[in-house]
N, C-alpha and C positions, 0 to 999 in steps of 0.2 A: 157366777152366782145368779144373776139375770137371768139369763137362761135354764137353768134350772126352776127358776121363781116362773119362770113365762110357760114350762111343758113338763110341770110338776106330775099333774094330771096324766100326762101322756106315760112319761117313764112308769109310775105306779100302774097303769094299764095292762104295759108291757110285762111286768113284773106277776101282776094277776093273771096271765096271760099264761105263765110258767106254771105257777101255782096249780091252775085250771085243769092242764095237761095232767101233771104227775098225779094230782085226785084219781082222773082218770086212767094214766098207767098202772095205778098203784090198785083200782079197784079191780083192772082186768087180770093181773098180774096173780090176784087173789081169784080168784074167778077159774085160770088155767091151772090153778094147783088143784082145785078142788074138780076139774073135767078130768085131768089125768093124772095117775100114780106114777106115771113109767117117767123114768128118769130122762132119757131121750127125746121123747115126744115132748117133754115140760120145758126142756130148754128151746127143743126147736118152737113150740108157742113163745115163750119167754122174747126172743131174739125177735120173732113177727112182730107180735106185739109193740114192742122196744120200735122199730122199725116204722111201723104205722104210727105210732104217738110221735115219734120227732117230725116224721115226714106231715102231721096233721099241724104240730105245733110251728114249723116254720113256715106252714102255707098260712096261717095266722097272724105270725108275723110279719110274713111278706105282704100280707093285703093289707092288714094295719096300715104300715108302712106305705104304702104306693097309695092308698086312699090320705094322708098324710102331703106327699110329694104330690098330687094331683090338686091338690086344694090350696096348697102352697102357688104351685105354676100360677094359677088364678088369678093372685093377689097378687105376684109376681108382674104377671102381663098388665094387671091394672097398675100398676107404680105403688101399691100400697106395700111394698113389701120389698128389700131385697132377697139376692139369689143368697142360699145357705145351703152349700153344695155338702159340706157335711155332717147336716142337721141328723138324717137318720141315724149316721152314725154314732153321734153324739150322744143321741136320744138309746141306744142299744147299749155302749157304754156306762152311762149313768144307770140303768135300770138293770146293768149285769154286776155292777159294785158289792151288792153280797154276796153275791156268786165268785166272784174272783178274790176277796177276800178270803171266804172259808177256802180253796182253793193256794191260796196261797200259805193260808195256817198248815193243811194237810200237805203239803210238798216239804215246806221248809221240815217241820214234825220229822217225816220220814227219811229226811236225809239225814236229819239229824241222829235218827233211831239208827240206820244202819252205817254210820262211823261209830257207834256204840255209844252214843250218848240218848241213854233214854229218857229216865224220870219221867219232869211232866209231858216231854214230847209226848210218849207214847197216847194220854188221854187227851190233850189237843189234838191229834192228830184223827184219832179215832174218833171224837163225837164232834168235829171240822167232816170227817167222812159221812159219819151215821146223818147229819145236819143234811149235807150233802144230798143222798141217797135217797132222803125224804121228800125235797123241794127241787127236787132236779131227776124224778124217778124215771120219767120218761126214757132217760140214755141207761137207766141201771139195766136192761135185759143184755142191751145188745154190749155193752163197757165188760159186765162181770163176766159174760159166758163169751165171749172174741178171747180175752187176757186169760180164761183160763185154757183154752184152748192152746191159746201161742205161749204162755208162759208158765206151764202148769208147776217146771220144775224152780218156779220163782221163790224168794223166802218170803215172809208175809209183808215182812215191810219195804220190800221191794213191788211186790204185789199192787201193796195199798198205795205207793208213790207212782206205779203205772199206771191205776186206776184218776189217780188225782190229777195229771198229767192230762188222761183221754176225755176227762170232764171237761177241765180248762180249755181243750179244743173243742170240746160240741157249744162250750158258751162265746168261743172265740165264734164259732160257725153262727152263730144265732146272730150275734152283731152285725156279721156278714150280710146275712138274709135279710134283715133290717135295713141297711145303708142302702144295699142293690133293690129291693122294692120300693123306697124310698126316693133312690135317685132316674128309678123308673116310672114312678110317678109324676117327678116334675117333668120327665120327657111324654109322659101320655104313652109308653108302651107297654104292651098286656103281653102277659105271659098267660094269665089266668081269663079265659074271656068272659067268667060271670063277675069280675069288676067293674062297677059301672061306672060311666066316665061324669066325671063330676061338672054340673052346671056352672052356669055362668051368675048364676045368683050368690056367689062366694063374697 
């Protein structure tokens, strides 16, 4: 709970940070429907698209994060601070909590939908997905049009449990990107070299 209370800040960033993106997937997204009619052409936009907005949204995350783990090292090398090997991590975690919630509403829903027990599952499960697809748009190009390719002769609720599944791994991979820039900022290594290296005035 300390912890939380001490990098309140940070995770809510993090979380704007998602937000941010899918505006932006969701505007282009809207954007490639209306340049092209052809079915082909809109999915292969769709997919780019999808592509560049996560690849944008984790280079985001990963500076966050390593500008984070740089400024930590700091405080670290002066004694004001111990080492919190895995603070990123923690910090990607907490700030993915809604995320893996609806995520786990929509899986549990769909398993349950195809042993044949539907009722409420079915609309839990679907506006846990529609929730989903809104706030996490960025993975919707490349998620819907990969599974329908690979699983076109899927049934729906098998579809939408494949989908929910391929979410839960792009927010597992975010976490990822977070800990690893994180834990590359307390070491001072760049991947990215317009990160600049943080003073000693920390």
């Amino acid at each position: 709970m300390k912890f939380l209370k001490e990098h309140l800040y940070d995770t809510i960033k993090l979380y704007i940070t998602q937000l941010g993106i899918t505006i932006f997937a969701l505007i282009m997204y809207t954007a490639s429907g209306a340049i092209s009619e052809d079915s082909t052409v809109s999915v292969t936009i769709q997919i780019a698209i999808s592509v560049f907005s996560i690849l944008f949204y984790f280079t985001l995350l990963y500076t966050a994060a390593w500008d984070w783990g740089a400024k930590d090292k700091i405080r670290i090398d002066a004694g004001r601070m111990s080492p919190h090997k895995t603070k990123g991590l923690l910090l990607a975690l907490i700030a993915n909590v809604p995320n893996f919630i609806l995520c786990a509403l929509a899986i549990i829903s769909f398993v349950f939908c195809l042993n044949g027990t539907e009722g409420a599952f079915v609309s839990i499960g679907t506006i846990s997905m529609l929730i989903i697809r809104f706030t996490a748009a960025m993975h919707q190009g490349l998620i819907k049009n990969v599974i329908d390719a690979l699983a076109s002769s899927a049934t729906p609720y098998l579809f939408y449990l494949i989908q929910s599944l391929a979410y839960l791994f792009m927010f597992f991979l975010s976490v990822a990107v977070t800990h690893i820039g994180y834990f590359f900022g307390t070491k001072e290594f760049k991947i990215f070299g317009f990160i600049k290296k943080q003073k000693n005035s920390e």
